[in-house]
N, C-alpha and C positions, 0 to 999 in steps of 0.2 A: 504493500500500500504506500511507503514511500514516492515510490516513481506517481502514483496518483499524485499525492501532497505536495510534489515539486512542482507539477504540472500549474499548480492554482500561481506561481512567481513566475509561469512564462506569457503571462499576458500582454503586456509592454513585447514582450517579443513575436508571440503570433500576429500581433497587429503592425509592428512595422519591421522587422525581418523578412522577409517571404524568401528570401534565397535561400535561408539555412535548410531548405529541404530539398535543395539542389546537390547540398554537400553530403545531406543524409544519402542520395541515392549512391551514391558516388561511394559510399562506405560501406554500404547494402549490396550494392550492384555486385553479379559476381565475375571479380576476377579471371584476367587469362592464365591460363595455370599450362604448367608443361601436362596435367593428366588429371581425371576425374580421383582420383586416389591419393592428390598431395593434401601431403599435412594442412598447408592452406587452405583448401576446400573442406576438409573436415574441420579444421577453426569455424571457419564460416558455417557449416551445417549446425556447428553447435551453437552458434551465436543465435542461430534461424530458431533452434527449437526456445531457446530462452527467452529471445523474443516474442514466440506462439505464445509462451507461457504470460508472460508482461503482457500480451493481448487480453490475454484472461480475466490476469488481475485488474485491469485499465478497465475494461467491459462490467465488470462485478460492480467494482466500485458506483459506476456513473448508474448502472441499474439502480442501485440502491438508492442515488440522489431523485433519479428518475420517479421511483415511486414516490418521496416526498414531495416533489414538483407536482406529481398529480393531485396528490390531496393535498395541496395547497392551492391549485386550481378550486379541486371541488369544493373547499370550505367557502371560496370568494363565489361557486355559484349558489352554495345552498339557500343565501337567502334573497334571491334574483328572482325565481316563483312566486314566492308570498309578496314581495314588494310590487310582482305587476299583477298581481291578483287581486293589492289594495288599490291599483292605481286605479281603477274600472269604480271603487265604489266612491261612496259620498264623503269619507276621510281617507284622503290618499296619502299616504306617508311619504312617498316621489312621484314624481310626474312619468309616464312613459320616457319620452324624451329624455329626462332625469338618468331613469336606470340602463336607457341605450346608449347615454356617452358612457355612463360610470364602467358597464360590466359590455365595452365594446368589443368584441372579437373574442374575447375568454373564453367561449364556447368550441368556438373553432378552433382556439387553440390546445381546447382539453383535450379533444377529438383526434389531431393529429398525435398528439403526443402517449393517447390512451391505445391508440392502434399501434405506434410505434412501440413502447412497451411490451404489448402483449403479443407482437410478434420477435422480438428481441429476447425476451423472458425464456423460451426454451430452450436457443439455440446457444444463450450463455450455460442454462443447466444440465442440458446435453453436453458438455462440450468435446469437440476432437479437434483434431490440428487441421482440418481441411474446412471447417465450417465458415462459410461466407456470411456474412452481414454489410458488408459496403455499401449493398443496393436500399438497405434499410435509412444509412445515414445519406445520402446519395438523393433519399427521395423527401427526408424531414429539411434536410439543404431546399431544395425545391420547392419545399411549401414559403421559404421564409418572405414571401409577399404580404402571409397572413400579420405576419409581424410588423413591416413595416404600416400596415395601415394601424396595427395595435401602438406603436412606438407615436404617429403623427396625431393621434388622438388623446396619448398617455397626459401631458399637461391639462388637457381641459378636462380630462376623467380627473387628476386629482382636485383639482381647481372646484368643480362641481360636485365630488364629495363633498369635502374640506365647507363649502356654502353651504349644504343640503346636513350636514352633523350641527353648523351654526344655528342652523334656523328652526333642528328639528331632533328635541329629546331622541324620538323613538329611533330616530338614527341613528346617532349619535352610539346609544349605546349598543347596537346592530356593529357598527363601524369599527366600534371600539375593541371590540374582542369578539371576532371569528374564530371558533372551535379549528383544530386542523388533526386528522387523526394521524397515529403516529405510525412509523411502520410496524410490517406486520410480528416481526419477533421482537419489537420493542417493550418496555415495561409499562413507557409512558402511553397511555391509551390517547391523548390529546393534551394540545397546549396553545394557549389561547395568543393570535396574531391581531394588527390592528388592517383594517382594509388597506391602507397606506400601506404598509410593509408588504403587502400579499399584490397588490396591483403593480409593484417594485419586481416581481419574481420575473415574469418574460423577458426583460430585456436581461436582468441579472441571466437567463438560463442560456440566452445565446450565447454569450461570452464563456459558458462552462463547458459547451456543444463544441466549440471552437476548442478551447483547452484540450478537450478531450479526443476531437477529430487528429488533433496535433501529436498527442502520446501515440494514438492507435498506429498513426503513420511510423513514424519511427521506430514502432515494435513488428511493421509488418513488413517482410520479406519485400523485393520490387517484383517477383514473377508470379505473386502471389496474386488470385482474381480480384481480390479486395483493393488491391492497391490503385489503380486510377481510379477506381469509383470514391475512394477515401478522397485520394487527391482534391476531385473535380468539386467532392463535398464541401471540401477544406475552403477554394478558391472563393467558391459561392457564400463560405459563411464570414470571408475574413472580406471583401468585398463589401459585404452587408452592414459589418461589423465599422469599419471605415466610414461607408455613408452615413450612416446614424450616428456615428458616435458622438460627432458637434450636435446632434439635435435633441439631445434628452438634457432637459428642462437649467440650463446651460450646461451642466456639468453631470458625473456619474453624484449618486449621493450614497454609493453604497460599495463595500467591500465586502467577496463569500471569503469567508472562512476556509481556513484547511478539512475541515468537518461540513464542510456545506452550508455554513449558516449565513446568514445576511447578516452584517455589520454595520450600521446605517454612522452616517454624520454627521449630528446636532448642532455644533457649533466651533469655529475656528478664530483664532486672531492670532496677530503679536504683544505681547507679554515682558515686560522686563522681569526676569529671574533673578535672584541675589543669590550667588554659587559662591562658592569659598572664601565668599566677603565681596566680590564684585560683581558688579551690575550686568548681566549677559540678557542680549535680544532672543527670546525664543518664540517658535509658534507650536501655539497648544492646539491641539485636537482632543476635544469631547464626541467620542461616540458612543453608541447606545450603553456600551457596558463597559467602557474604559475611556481612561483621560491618558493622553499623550504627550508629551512634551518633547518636540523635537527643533533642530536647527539645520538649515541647508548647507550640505556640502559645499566646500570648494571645487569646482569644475572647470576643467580645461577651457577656451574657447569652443564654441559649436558642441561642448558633450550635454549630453540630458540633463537635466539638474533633478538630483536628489536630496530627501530629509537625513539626519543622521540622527534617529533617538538615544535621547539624552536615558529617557526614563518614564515606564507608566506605572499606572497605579489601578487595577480593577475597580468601579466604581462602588461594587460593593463590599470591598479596604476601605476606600476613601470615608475619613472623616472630617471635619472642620472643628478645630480648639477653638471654643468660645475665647473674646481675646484677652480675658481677664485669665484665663490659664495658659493661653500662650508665654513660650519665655520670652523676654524681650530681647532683643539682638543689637548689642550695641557698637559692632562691627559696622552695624547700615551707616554710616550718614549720610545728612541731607547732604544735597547739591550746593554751595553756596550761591545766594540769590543773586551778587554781581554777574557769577561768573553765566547764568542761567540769561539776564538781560545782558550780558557782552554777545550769547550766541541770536540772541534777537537780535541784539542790532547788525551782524554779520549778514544776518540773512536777509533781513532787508535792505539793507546798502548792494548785499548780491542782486536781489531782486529788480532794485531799479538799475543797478547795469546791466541785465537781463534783456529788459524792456530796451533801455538805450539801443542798445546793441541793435536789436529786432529793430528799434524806429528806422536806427542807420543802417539798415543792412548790411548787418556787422559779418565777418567772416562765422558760419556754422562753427568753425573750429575753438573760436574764440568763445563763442556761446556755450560750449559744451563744456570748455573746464572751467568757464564759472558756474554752469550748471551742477556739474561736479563737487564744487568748492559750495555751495548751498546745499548737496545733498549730505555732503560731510558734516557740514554743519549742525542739519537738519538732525541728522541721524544723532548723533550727541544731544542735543537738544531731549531728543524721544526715549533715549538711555537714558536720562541724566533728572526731567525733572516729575516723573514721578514718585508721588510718597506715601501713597495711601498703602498701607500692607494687607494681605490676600495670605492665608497660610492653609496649606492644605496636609493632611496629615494620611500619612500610610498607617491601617493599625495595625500593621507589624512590623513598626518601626519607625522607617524615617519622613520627617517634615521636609516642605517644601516653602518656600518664601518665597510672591513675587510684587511687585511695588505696582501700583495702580495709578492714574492718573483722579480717577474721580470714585466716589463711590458708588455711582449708577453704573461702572464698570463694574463692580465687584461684586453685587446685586445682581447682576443679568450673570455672572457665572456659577455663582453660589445658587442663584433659583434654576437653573436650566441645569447643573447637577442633582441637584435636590430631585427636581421631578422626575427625571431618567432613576433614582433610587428609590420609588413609588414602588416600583416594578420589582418584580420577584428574582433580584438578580443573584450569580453565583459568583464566588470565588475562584480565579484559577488561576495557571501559571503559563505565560507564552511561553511555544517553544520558540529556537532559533529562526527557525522556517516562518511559523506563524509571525512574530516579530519583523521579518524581511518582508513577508507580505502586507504587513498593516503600514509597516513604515514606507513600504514601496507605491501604497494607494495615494498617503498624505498631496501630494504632486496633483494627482487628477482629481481626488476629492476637494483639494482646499478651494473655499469660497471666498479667502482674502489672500488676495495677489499679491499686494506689493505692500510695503512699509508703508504705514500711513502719516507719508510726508508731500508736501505742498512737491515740493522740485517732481515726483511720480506724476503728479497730476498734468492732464491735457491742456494747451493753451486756451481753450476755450471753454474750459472749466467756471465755472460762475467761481470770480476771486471772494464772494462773502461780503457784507456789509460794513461799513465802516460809519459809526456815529452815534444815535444813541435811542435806546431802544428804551421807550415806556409801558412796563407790565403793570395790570390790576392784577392784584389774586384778589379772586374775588370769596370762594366759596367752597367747598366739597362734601358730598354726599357720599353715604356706600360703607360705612362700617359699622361696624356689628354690633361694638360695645364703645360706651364713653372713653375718652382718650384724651391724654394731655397733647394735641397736635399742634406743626407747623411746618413749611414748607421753605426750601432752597431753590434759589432759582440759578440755574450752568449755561454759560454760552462758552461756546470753542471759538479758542486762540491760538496760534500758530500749532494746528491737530492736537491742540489736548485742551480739556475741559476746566474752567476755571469757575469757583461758587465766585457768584456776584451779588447774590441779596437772600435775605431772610427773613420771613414774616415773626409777628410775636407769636407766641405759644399759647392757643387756644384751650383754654382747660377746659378737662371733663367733659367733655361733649361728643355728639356724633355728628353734629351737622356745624361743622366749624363754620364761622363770617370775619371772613379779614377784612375783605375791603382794603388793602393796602397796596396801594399805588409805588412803584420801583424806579428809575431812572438806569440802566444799562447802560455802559460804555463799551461798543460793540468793536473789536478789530481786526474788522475780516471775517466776523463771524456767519457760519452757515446752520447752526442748530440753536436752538432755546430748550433744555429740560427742566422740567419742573420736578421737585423731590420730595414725596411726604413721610413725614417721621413722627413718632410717637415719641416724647420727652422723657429721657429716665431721669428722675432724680435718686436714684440709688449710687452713691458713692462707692459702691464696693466694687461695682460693672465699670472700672478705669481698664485700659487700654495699654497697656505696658507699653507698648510700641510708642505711640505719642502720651499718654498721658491723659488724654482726653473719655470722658463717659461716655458709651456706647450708648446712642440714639438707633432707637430700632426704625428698620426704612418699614411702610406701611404699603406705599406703593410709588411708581415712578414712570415718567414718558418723558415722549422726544417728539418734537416737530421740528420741520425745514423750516428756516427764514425764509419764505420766499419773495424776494423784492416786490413782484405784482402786488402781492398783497398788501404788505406791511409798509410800504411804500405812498402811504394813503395819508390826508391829512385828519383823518377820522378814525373813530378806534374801531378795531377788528376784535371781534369777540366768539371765541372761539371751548371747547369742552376737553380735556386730554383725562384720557379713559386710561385706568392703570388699576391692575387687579379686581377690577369688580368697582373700586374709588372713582367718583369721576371729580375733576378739579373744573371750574368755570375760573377762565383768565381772559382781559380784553387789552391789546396791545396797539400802538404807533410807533414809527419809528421817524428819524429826524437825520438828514442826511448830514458826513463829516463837513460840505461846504455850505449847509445850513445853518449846521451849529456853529461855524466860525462868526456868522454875521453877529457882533455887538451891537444894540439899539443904545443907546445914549437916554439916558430918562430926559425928557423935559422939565419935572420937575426937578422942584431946589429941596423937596422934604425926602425924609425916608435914610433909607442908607442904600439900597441895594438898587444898583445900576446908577450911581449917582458917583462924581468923581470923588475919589481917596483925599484930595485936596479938602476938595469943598467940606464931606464928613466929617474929618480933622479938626478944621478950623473954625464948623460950628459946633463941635464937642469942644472945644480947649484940651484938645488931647494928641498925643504923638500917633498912638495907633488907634484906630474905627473899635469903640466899646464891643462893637461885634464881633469882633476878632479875639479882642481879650475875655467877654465871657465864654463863646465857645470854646476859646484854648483851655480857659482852667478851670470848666466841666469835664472836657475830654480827662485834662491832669488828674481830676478827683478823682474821676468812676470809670473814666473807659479807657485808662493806657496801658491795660493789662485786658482787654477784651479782643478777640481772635477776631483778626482782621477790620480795625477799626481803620477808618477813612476809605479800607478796599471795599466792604461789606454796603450795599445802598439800605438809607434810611428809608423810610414810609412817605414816600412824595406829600401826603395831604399832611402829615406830623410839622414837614420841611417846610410846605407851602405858612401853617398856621404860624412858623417859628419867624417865620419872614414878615408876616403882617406883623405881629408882635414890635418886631425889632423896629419895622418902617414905623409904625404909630408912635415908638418909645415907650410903651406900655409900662406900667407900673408894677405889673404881674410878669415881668420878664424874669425873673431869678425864680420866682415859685415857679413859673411854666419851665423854664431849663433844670431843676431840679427831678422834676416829675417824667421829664419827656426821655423817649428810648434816646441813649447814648449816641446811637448809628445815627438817628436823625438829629443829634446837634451836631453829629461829625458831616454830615449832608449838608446844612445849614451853612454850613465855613466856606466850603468846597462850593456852593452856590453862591456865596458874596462875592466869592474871587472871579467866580465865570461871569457871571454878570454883570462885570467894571464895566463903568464904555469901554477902556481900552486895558491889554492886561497888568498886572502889576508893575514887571518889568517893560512896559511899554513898547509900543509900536515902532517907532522910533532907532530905537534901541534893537529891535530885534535883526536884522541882517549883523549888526555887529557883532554878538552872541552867539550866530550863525558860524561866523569867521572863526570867532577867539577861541571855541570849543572843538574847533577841526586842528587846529592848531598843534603840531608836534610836539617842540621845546619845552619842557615845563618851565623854563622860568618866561619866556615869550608870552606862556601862556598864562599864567601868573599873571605878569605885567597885566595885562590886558583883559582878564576876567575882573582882578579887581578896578583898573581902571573903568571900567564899565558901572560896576557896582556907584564907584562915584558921582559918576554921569546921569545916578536916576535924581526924579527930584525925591527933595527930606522925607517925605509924607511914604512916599513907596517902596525907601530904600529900609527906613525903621521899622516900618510893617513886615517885610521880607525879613529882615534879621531875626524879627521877633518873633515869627512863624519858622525860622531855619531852625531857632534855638528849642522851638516846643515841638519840631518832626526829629530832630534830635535824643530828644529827654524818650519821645515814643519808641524810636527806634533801639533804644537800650536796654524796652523790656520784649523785645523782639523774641528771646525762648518761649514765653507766653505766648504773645499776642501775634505771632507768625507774621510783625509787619518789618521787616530791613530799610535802612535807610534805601535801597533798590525799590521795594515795593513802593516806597510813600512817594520816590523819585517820579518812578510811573504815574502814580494816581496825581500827582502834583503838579506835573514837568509841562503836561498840555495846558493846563489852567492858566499857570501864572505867564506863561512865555508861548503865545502863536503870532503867525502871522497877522497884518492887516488883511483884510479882506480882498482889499485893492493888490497886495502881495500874494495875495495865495491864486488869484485869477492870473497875475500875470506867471506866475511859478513853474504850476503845474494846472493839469487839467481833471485828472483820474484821482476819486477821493481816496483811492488803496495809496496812489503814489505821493499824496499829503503826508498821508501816513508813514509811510514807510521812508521818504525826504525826512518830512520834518517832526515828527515825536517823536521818534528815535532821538534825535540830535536835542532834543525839549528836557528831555530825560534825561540828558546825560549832563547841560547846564546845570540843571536843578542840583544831581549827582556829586559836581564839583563842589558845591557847596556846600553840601550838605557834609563831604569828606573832608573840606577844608577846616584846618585848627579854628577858636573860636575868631570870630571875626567884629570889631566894636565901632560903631557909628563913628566915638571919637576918632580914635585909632586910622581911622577909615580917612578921615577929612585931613586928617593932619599930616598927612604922610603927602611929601609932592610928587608930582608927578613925573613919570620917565618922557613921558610924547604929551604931543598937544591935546586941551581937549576938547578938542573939536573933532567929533565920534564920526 
């Protein structure tokens, strides 16, 4: 039975070899010999009988499969009678039409396959060395037309299952588990298939028909009668085998077993792994009943590219260490956050010489190794900044770690395990063989191609939105029992997912009402997920790994940004449906050249959108009262709160905090006492946007431009702080005073996961953009705003924020090296 088992790893080769059975004959064929009597000829005769015998066992074998294929047939027709028996009455459980896509051709196919059988069945248990059967594979070759109209029909057969289990209990659980009897010297009398897996069998049966045509060749003599009718078999089914094989529903979804079994493929991606303390790219494979974790060989030029497994784990080993008993691993560190925004900024400086290039019809050659040089980047970037940890645990033995970008990643793999372990599965161990063949499918099976990074993607790939996106959460329905809830809201940033805002936490309830309104900073973004969680307050549920309490997710989804839509000046209100939860959220978005526009208030009252000057000087004060009480709220209660100034506050909280401040209200210290921390950290961040012109001024900004590209650190020196002098008093003491309180936050960065990098970010476009009249002449493309000038926004802010302390006096007294005329 070996030579069977080997046969299931020659697939890849019956499909694109076809000569190797030119060299077969050649080794078969028989030699010129000086006489019927040399030792040579008798080699050969003995190779002939060993071969009959390998016919045997090859024939035994696929019989055996042969009969489970049948009643794996008839269990998908048993219940094809009663459903068009109901279709006739007044509760039809499917429509005729219904059960003639779903169970198309299956009949016909039971039929050839039931005749072929039971004329194959004797002549394997008779057997002698002269018995022919060629004519039998010869003519099942023959019929395979039935298949192809089976194969062009198989998508909308499962497609119209898959709808008709949605819409209809008594489907559903019809669908769900088909009896299949077992064979006949089996113990197991039956074992329950889903119609998906059993509608999967024909096209898996051709490619075993083929396997198997392939052994018989090889084992049979060339004078032998069987052997061109095998051939002509063989030609017809690898033929066949080739035209279809692009057409099944993109890709194969499934691998047989060395034992016959269908092995189906749940779900694939790439994974950062933490292996001997460092960070390794691998792609996992989730199949039905094993998790695999492998990585692509190195290949020559032009050779096939294969997986190389690392290591799997049976699904029914597999555990998950709740993470309060996981060990912590203090080998991981994080990524340092400079070094995270240095490969941002590479890769958009790559980007727009990309572009250049393409505008100027740049040599291909030239475009390719900076193509190169952004994928490199890229790729570091996709290694380097995830942190979420993922532990998967063998129970007999060893743990696995891989770092996450978000937790709606870790959730879709932790639930999509979980439910393949519903199932009645078993323990076992690959062999070598079995092993080569799971790992040798990974290639055809995988339904993620390439690394998912930006430089893979097509040019005319939609580049993602750039500006700023306003979410309501409004509301959700759908659970079972009161709950302390609240939701996170993730848009993707250069291919991985970053939390941007969080509702407050709804207690005890089953029909939470937020009502709270978001502000997004979008860059490039092509998704919005929304995340619902159930709040622990149990302190004992900490998280070794970060420290943080394990908030249980409840349910989670993902929608497209798609520009048509969200593109609108009106809100769009839309449902995201996530285990049974459905969430109401109503969204706008606001493009990056829209948001540059600054309106100038007309009026002379208020604080916000009115100039830094004017404020100043009718407070009697150095810096806008607004600035100083949100800084030392933040100071009190929120410079130790996880991701403060990143996290958005509750837009109507912001909007109330801004009338307050405009009116001067008397109630302004009780109202900023009371109010979520996020939204007085929103509040700050929206005085600074809203100046007419930005802190660091218009003016000023081509200069900043210059002085931050600048090489020489003392050149650059010179010239950053000459700049600083250059603003007027009102904007330069406001900025200091603000360097010094992102400063003090950035110290409690173990905490509050904000680096002076992150605050640069959330900061750098605020205080320091173009004029308007700048950014039309600049550029045109609101990605290449981006990727020109907040990069470089960032990195101003950066110098600052890195520079020793820096003092107004200090600052003024000091003469200057060049003129100052900026």
């Amino acid at each position: 039975m070996e030579e069977e088992e080997e046969a299931i790893g020659l697939l890849d080769k019956v499909l694109e070899d076809e000569d190797v059975f030119l060299l077969e004959e050649c080794e078969l064929g028989t030699p010129t010999s000086p006489g019927s009597g040399s030792p040579f000829l008798m080699a050969v005769k003995v190779e002939a009988g060993k071969g009959l015998e390998m016919r045997k066992l090859v024939l035994s074998g696929f019989l055996a499969s042969e009969e489970i294929y049948i009643n794996q047939l008839e269990a998908l027709l048993l219940p094809m009678k009663p459903l068009k028996a109901t279709a006739t009455t007044s509760q039809p459980v499917l429509t005729i039409q219904q059960i003639e896509t779903i169970f198309y051709k299956i009949q016909d196919i039971y039929e050839i396959h039931k005749e072929f059988y039971d004329n194959l069945c004797p002549k394997v248990q008779q057997w002698d060395s002269q018995v022919t059967m060629g004519h039998l594979f010869q003519k099942l070759a023959s019929q395979l037309g039935v298949y192809k109209a089976f194969v062009d029909n198989y998508k909308v057969a499962l497609e119209t299952a898959e709808k008709c289990s949605q819409s209809n209990n008594q489907f559903q659980k019809i669908s769900e588990e088909l009896k299949v009897k077992g064979p006949k010297d089996s113990k197991d009398s039956h074992t329950s298939v889903t119609m998906e897996a059993l509608l999967y069998k024909p096209i898996d049966r051709v490619t075993r028909s083929t396997l198997v045509l392939h052994d018989l060749l090889k084992h049979t003599p060339v004078d032998h009668p069987d052997y061109p009718l095998l051939q002509d078999a063989l030609r017809i089914s690898q033929n066949f085998l080739s035209s279809i094989n692009e057409d099944i529903d993109p890709r194969r979804t499934a691998v047989t077993t060395p034992k016959g079994e269908t092995r189906q493929l749940v779900k694939d991606g790439f994974l950062v792994e933490v292996s001997e303390g460092s960070r390794k790219l691998r792609h996992v494979f989730l199949f039905t009943d094993v998790l695999l974790c492998a990585k692509l060989k190195k290949t020559s030029a032009g050779k096939h590219q294969q997986y190389d497994c690392k290591w799997y784990i049976p699904l029914a080993d597999l555990v998950f260490p709740s993470p309060e008993e996981s060990e912590a691993s203090p080998h991981v560190h994080p990524f340092p956050d400079h070094e995270l925004e240095d490969m941002k900024m590479k890769i958009s400086a790559l980007k727009s010489e990309i572009q250049k290039e393409k505008a100027n019809k740049g040599q291909s050659r030239a475009i390719e190794r900076l193509k190169k040089k952004m994928f490199e980047n890229e790729f570091l970037l996709l290694l380097n900044s995830p942190s979420i940890p993922f532990r998967i645990h063998n129970r007999n033995g060893k743990s696995y770690l891989f770092l996450l970008s978000s937790d709606y990643e870790r959730s879709e793999w932790r639930e999509a395990i979980q439910k393949l372990q519903k199932k009645d599965l078993q323990a076992f161990v690959l062999s070598s063989v079995e092993l080569q063949v799971l790992t040798g499918s990974c290639f055809k099976l995988r339904t993620v191609h390439n690394i998912p990074v930006t430089s893979n993607k097509d040019d005319d790939e939609s580049p993602g939105l750039y500006g700023f996106l306003h979410v309501i959460v409004h509301s959700a329905k759908g659970f079972k029992q009161s709950a302390n809830l609240y939701c996170t809201l993730e848009v993707d940033s250069f291919g991985y997912f970053v939390s941007k805002a969080k509702t407050r936490v709804f207690r005890d309830t089953t029909e939470p009402k937020w009502d709270e309104e978001f502000e997004i900073e979008l860059e490039g973004s092509q998704s919005l997920r929304i995340l619902c969680y159930e709040k622990c307050y149990d302190k004992t549920k900490v998280n070794k790994d970060n420290n943080e309490i394990v908030d249980k997710i409840m349910g989670k989804g993902q929608i497209q940004l798609d520009p048509q839509t969200v593109e609108t000046k009106n809100w769009h209100t839309d449902v995201i449906e996530m285990n049974g939860i459905k969430v109401e959220f109503s969204m706008k978005f606001t493009s990056r050249d829209m948001s540059l526009k600054r309106t100038p208030s007309k009026k002379q009252t208020g604080v916000f959108g009115v100039k830094i000057s004017v404020v100043t000087k009718r407070e009697r004060s150095k810096v806008p009262y607004i600035v100083r009480q949100c800084v030392e709220e933040v100071e009190k209660r929120g410079i130790e709160e996880v991701g403060i100034y990143r996290i958005s506050g509750v837009a109507t909280d912001i909007q109330a905090l801004k009338a307050v401040f405009d009116a001067n209200n008397k109630d302004i210290l009780l109202m900023l006492s009371d109010m979520d921390i996020n939204a007085i950290a929103g509040t700050l961040k929206l005085y600074f946007r809203e100046l007419p012109e930005p802190l660091l001024t218009d003016r000023l900004y081509p200069a900043f431009m210059e002085g931050i590209a600048l090489s020489d650190p003392a050149a650059k020196e010179n010239c950053m702080m000459h700049l600083l002098r250059s603003l007027p008093d009102p904007n330069l003491i406001t900025f200091l005073f603000l360097l010094e309180h992102l400063k003090r936050v950035a110290e409690k960065e173990p905490v509050n996961k904000m680096s002076l990098h992150n605050l640069a970010t959330v900061f750098g476009p605020t205080l320091l953009r173009p004029s308007e009249v700048e950014s039309k002449a600049h550029l045109t493309s609101a990605a290449d705003i981006w990727s020109h000038d907040v990069m470089a926004q960032v990195q101003v802010l950066l110098y600052y924020l890195q520079h020793p302390p820096i003092s107004f006096a200090e600052l003024k007294r000091n003469t200057l090296y060049f003129s100052t005329d900026v």
